[in-house]
C-alpha positions in Angstrom: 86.9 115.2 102.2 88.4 114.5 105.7 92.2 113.8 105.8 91.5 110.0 107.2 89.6 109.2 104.3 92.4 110.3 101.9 94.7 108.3 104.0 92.4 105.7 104.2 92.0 105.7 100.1 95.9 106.4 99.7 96.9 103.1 101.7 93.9 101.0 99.1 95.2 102.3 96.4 98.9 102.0 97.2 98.6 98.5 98.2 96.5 97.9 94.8 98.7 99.0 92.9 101.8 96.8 94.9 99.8 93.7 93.6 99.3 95.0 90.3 95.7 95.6 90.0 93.0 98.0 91.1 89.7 96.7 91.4 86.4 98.6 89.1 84.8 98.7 92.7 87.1 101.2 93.6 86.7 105.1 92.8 88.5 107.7 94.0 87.1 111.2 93.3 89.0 113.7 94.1 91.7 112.1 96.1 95.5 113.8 95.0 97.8 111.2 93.3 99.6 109.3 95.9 103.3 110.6 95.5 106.0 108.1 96.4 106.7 110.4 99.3 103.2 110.2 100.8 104.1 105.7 100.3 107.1 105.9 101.5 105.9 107.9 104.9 102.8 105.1 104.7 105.1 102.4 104.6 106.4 102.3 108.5 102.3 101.9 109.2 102.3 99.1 106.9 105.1 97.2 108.7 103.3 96.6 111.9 104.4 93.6 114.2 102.3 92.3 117.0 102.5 90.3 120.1 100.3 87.8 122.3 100.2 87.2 126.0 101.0 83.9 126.4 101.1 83.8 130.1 103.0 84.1 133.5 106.2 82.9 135.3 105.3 80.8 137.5 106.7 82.7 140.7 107.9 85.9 138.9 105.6 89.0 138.1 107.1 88.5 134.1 104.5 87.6 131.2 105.1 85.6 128.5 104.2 86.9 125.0 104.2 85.5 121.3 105.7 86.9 118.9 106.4 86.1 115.4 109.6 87.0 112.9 109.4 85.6 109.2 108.6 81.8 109.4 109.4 81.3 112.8 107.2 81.6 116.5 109.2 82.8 119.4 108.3 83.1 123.2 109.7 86.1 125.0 110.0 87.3 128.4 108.6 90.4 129.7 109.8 91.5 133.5 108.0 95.0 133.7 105.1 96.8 131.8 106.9 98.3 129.0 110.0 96.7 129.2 112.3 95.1 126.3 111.5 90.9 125.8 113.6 89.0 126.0 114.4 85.3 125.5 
C-alpha cells in the first residue's frame, strides 16, 4: 500500500471518529491504527486557512484579498508577492 493512501485513510478515519461515527462503507485493510501521534502531526494539515483575490489598488501595484477568521470576513492589503497583509 502506498504511504498517501494510508494518509489518505488515516485523515477519513480520524475525522470519523472526531464526529463519532465511522460509516459500513468504509474498510480499512491493513492500514496500522492511527496513534494519537500520527493525529496530532495530521492536525496542522487539517487547520488550513485560505485567501481570495479580491482585487487592485487603484494606483498602487497592492491586491486586495479575502480572508476569513471565525464568523467574520476581512479585506487585507497585499503590497508585494509574498508579503504580510495587512489591513
Amino acid at each position: 500500500m502506498h504511504r498517501t493512501t494510508i494518509l489518505i485513510a488515516a485523515l477519513v478515519t480520524t475525522a470519523a471518529e472526531a464526529r463519532g461515527q465511522v460509516p459500513d462503507s468504509i474498510v480499512a485493510e491493513g492500514v496500522p491504527e492511527v496513534t494519537k501521534e500520527l493525529k496530532a502531526g495530521l492536525a496542522r494539515y487539517q487547520n488550513a486557512r485560505s485567501a481570495a483575490f479580491q482585487g487592485w489598488v487603484g494606483g498602487r501595484r497592492e491586491v486586495l484579498i479575502g480572508t476569513r477568521f471565525a464568523d467574520t470576513n476581512q479585506v487585507h492589503r497585499v503590497a508585494f508577492p509574498g508579503g504580510a497583509r495587512r489591513n
